[in-house]
C-alpha positions in Angstrom: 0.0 0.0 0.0 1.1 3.5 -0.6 1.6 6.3 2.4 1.9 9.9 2.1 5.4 10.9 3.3 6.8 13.4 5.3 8.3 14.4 2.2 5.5 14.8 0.4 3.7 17.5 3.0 6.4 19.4 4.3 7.6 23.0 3.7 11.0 23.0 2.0 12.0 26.8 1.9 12.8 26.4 5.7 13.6 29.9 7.5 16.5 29.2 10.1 18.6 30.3 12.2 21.7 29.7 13.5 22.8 29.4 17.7 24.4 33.2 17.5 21.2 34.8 16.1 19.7 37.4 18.7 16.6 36.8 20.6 15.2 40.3 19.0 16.0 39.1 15.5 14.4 35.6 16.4 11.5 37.9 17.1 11.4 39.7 14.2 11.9 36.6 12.0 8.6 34.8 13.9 6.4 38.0 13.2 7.5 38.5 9.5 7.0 35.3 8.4 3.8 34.9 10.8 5.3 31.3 12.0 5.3 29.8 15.8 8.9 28.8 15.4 11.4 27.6 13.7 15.0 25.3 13.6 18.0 26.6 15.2 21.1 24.6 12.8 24.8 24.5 12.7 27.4 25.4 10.4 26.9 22.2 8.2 22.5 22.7 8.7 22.5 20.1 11.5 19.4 20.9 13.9 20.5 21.1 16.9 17.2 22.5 18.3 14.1 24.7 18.0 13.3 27.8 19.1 9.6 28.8 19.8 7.2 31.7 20.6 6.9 29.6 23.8 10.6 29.9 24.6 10.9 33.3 23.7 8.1 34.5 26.6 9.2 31.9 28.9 12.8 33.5 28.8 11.7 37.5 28.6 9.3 36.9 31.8 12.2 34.7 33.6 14.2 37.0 36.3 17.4 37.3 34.3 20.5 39.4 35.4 20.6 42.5 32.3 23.6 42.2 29.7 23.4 45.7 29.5 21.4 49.0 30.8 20.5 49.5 27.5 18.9 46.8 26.0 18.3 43.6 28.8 17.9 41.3 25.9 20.6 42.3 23.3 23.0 39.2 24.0 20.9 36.3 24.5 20.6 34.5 21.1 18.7 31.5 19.9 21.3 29.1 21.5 20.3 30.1 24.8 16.5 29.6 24.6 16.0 27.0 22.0 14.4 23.7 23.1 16.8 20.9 22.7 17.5 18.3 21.8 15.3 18.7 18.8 12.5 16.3 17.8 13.0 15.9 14.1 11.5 13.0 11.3 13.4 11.7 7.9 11.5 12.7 4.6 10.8 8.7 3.9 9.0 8.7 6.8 5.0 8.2 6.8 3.0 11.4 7.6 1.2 8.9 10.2 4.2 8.7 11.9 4.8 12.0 11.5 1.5 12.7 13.3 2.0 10.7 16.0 5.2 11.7 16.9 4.1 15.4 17.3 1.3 13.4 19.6 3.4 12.0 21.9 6.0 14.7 22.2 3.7 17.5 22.4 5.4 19.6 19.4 3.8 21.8 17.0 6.5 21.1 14.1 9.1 19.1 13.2 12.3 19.9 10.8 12.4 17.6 8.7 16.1 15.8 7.9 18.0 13.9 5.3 20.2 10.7 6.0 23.2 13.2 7.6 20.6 14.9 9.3 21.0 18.2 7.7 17.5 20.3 7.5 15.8 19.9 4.3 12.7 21.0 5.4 9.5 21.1 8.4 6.4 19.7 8.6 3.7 21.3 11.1 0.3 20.5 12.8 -1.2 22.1 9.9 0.2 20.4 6.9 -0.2 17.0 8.5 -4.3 18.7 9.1 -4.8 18.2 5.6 -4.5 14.3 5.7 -8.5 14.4 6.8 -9.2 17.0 4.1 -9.0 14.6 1.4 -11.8 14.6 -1.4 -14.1 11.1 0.0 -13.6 10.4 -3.9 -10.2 10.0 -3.4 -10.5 7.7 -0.3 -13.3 5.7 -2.0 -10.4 4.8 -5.1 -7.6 4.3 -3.1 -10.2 1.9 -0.8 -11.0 -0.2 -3.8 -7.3 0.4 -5.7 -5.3 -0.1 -2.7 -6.7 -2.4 -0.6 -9.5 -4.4 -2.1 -7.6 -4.9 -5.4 -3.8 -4.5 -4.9 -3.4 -6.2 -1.2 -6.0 -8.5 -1.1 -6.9 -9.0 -4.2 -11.0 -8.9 -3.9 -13.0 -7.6 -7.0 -14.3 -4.4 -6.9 -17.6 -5.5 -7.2 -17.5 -7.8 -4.0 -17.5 -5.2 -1.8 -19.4 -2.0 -1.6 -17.7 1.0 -0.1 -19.3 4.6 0.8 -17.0 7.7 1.9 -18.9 10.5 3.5 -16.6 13.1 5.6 -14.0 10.7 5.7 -15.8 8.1 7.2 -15.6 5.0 5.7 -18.9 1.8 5.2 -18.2 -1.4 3.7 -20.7 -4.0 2.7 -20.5 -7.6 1.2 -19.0 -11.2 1.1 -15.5 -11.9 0.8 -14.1 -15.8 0.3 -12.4 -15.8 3.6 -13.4 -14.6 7.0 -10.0 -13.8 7.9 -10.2 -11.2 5.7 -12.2 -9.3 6.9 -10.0 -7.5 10.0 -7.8 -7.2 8.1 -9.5 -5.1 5.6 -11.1 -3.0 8.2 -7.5 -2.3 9.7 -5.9 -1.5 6.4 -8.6 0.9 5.4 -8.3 2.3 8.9 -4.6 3.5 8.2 -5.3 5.2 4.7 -4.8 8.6 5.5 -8.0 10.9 5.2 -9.8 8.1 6.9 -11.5 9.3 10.3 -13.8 6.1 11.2 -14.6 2.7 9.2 -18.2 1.0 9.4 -18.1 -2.9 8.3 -20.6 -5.5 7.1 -18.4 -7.5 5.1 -18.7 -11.2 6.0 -17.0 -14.2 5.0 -18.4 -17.5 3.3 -15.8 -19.7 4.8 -14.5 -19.4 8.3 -11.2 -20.1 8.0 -10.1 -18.9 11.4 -9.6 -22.8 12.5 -8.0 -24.0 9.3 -4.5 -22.8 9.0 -2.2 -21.6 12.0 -2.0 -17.5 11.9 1.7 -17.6 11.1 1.0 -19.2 8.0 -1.8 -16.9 7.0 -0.2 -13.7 7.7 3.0 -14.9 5.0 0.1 -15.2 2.5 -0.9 -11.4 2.7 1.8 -9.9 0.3 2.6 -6.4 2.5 
């Protein structure tokens, strides 16, 4: 089965900035660009953390000892209030992964890396939004292409499917009662879906006849 990549969804004219940059022109670069935050990278465009709107009001109302009488916040740079280390995904990666990721670290972005993981790019909340955006067309084709025909290899005909808002009802008979999970659970992972309503039955319950081991080999993912 296909999955939409990282790759595929990200942003790839990044704006970045280095440790040195100054917390004011960190600032400036947030409100021109009208972003939440952005990669801090090396000299060879290694992330080596993130700086956020976040950690720029958590270090201005911080009690810090001034730099100067002039301007308390002229020396501290992006080095000194990114978040690190940073949370970053490869390109290759799925944007389920992606999504999950950002889940379980609480993070509104992620740069996005290549194999020497140098920044090539970032994917955010937003992009990764669109996912469950997708025309119920589209999910209805790649339902029938992707699953039902390509993995495991049931006529169109066999089983209805109906998309509305992403959510996703099949109806019918397939040979094989085992089947039927696992089309529900393949169908569940197509990105776009949000929920999956099944009828689909099998004429021979072949739960008893094989061992498991020897019917998951037979389903060519």
């Amino acid at each position: 089965m296909k999955h939409i990549k990282v790759g595929d969804l990200m942003t790839d004219e990044v704006v970045a900035v280095v440790s040195a940059t100054s917390f004011k022109d960190v600032a400036k670069l947030l409100a021109q660009h009208d972003i939440s935050g952005l990669p801090v990278v090396d000299d060879e465009d290694r992330v080596v953390g993130v700086v956020s709107e976040t950690d720029l009001l958590i270090r201005q109302g911080a009690p810090v000892a001034p730099r100067s009488e002039a301007s308390p916040f002229a020396e501290v740079t992006a080095g000194e209030v990114m978040s690190t280390p940073a949370v970053t995904v490869h390109a290759e990666e799925t944007a389920a992964d992606a999504a999950r990721l950002m889940t379980r670290r609480s993070v509104e972005r992620l740069p996005v890396v290549d194999e020497e993981e140098r920044l090539v790019g970032i994917v955010t909340r937003r992009d990764l939004l669109r996912l469950f955006l997708r025309p119920d067309a589209e999910i209805r084709r790649r339902v029938i292409d992707d699953v039902l025909r390509d993995v495991l290899d049931v006529r169109a005909d066999v089983v209805e499917v109906h998309v509305v808002d992403g959510v996703v009802a099949l109806s019918g008979v397939v040979d094989r009662q085992s089947q039927v999970p696992v089309l529900v659970r393949l169908v569940e992972q197509l990105e776009g879906v949000v929920a999956v309503s099944s009828r689909v039955t099998g004429r021979i319950d072949d739960s008893l006849l094989a061992p498991p081991t020897r019917a998951s080999r037979s389903m060519p993912w």
